[in-house]
N, C-alpha and C positions, 0 to 999 in steps of 0.2 A: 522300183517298187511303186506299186498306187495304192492310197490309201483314201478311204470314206472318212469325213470329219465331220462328228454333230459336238455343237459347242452351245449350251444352254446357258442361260446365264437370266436368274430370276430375282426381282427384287419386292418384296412384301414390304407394305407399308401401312402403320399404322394409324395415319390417319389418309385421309385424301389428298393424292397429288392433283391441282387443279390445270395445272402445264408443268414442260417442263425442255430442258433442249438437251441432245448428249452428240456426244463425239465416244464411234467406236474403232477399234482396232479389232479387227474377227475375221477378216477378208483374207488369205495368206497372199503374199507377195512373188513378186516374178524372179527367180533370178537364173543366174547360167546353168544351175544344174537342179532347179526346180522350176514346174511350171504347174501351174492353177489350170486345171481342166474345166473347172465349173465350179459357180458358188452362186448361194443364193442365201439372202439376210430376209428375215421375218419378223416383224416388231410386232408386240401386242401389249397396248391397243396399238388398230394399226394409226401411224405419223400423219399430218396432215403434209411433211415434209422428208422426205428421203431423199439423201443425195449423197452420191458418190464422190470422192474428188483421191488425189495421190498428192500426199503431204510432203515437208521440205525433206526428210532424208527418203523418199520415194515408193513409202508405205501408200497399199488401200487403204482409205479409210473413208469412212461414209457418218453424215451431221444428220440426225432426226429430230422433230418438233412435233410435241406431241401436244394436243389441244382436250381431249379427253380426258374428266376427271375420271384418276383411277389408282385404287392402289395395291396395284400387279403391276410389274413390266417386265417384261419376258421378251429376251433378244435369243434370235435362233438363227444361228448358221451355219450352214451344211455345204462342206466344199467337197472338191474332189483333186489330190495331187499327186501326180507324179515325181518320184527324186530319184536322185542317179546320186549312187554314194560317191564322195571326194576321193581323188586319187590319193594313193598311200606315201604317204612322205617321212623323209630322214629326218629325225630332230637335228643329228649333227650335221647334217650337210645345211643347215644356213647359216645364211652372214652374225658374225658378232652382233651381240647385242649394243654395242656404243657406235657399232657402223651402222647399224638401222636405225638407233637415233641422229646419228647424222647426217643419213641418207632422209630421213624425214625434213630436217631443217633445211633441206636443199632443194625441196618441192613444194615453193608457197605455193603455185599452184593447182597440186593434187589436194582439194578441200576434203575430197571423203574422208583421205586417211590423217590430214593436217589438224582438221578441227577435233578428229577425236583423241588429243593428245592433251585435251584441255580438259580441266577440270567439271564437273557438272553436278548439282542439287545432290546426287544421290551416289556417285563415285568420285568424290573431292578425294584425293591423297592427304593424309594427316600423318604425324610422327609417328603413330604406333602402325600406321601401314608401310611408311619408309620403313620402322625395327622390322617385321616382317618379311619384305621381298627381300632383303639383302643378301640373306645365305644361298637363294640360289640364283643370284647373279652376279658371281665373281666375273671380276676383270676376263674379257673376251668370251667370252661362253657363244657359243653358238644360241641365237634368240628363241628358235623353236623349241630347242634343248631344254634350255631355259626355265622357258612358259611350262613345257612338260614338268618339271621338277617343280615347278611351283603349283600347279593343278592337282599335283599330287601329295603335296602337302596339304592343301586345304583340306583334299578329299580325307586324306588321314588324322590331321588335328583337330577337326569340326564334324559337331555333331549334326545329324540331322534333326530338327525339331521344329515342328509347325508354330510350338505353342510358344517356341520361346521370343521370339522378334516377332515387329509390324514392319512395314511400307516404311515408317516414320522413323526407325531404332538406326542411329548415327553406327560407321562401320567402328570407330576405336570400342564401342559395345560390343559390338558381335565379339571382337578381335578380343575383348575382355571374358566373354561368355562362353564361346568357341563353342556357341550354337547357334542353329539359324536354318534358312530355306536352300532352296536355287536362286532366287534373288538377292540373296544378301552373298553367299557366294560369287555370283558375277558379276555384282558391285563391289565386292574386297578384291577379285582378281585385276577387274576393270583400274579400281585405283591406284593398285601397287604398278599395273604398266607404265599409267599417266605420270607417277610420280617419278619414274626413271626417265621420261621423254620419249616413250613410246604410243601407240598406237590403239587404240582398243575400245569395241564399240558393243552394246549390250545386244543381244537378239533374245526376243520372245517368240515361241512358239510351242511346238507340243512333244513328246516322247512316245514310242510304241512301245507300249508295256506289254510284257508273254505270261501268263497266267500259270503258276507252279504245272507240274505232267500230271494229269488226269484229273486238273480243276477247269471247269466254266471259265472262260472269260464275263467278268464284271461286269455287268453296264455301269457306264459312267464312271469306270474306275481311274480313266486316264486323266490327264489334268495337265492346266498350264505348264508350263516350263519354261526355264531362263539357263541362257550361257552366253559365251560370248565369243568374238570374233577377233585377233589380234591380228595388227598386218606387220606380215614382212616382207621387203623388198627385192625378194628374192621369188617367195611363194604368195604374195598379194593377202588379201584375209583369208584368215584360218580359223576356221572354229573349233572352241574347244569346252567342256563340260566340265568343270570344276564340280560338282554337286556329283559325277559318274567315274569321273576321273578318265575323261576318254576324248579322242580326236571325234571329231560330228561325223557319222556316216548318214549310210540312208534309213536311218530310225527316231531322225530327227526332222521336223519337219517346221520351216521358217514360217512366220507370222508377220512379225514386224521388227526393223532394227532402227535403232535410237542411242541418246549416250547416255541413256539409263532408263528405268522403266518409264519415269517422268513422262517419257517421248511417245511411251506405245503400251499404255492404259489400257486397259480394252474397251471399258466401257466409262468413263466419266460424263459428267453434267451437271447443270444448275434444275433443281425442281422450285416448285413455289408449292409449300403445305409440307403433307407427308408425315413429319415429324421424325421418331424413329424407322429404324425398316430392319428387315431379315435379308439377309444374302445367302443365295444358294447358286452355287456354278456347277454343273456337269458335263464333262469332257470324253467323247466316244472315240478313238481313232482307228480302225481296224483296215486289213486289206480290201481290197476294190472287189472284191469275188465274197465278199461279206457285209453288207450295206448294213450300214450303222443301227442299232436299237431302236426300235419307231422313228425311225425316218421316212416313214408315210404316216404315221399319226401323230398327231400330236395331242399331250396328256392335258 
């Protein structure tokens, strides 16, 4: 599948920003069964500095410095990707889950899958996430297995709710609340792996959303998303949807991975002024035979 991506992301401010520096995450990334056709980022105002670079876990990402007092800033951009959905896999046919964590501790050299075994700002394991994983990972279970049965509890004991958690609301909350986003789901899956000695690293990126039969697709109805990627030594990372309750096919589409969102922000910075501001993000993703919502104009 190829899909068109317009990723708007606009910030009002109430007073004037006089400068200001940002570091984005908006570029989608390379990997073996996804590849980036074409992208192009548009700042406004436009930067006196853009620059591209691929950061430590091997994300695009590009540093702007903006010299113009201004209080609008509006990052735009429009990629185009190709995905080939993951081949179909047996939960039971992988290794126990106490053999994949010891099959981990036997690979100080494999860093990708080693460092994400460790704790991080936003998926720390705490006691009420140990209470939680336990029941489905009895003694030897096959690990995919596993992960499946626990992806599907979240998706069934947690509600969905924008309004109820921030970026900031610690997971024993959520776990107290049993509501929350795609974020705070792949940071309570993320932890309960960590906290058994396994493996598992956050991805942001986007979902293709199908509009009910004989309604419009929405502009800008689609929007960020998070899930995550657990490895086993068997089947390497696997992505999986806690918020869908599904294995990642080709309706998912990678951004950035990190060991939580910490890593892959999309847009942060330092401004000088400003004061308060409005946030408004708009996220287009449709097929390539369907070019994104003014993606030749801009509003």
């Amino acid at each position: 599948m190829r899909y068109a991506i317009r990723h708007v992301t606009r910030y009002r401010y109430y007073d004037a920003v006089t400068s200001s520096q940002h570091d984005l995450h908006l570029l989608p990334r390379e990997l073996p069964r996804q590849r980036c056709l074409a992208t192009k980022l548009d700042i406004r105002p436009p930067p006196i500095v853009c620059r591209e670079r691929v950061d430590y876990f091997g994300n695009r990402a590009a540093h702007v410095v903006l010299a113009t007092p201004h209080t609008e800033l509006e990052a735009l951009a429009e990629s185009l990707v190709e995905v080939i959905a993951a081949p179909q896999l047996c939960p039971d046919e992988d290794v126990g889950w106490e053999e994949a964590a010891r099959a981990l501790a036997a690979r100080p050299d494999d860093l990708q899958a080693l460092e994400m075994t460790l704790p991080s700002p936003f998926a720390a394991p705490c006691s009420a996430v140990r209470d939680f994983v336990a029941p489905s990972f009895p003694p030897g279970r096959p690990l995919l297995g596993a992960c499946v049965d626990l992806m599907a509890r979240i998706h069934r004991d947690f509600t969905y709710d924008p309004r109820a958690t921030t970026v900031a609301t610690p997971l024993d909350e959520v776990l107290r609340i049993r509501r929350g986003v795609c974020q705070d789901f792949a940071h309570l899956m993320i932890a309960c792996l960590r906290g058994l000695g396994l493996s598992a690293r956050y991805v942001s990126g986007y979902l293709v959303t199908t509009p009910p039969a004989g309604k419009p697709r929405l502009q800008g109805a689609d929007a960020s998303h998070a899930w995550l990627a657990m490895w086993s030594p068997r089947f390497g990372f696997v992505d999986l949807d806690p918020t869908n309750d599904c294995l990642v096919g080709d309706s998912h589409i990678t951004l950035a991975i990190g060991r939580d969102f910490g890593d892959v922000t999309p847009l942060r910075g330092v401004i000088h002024g400003g004061g308060c501001h409005d946030l408004s993000v708009a996220v287009d993703v449709v097929p390539d035979d369907q070019p994104p919502a003014g993606a030749n104009n801009r509003s």
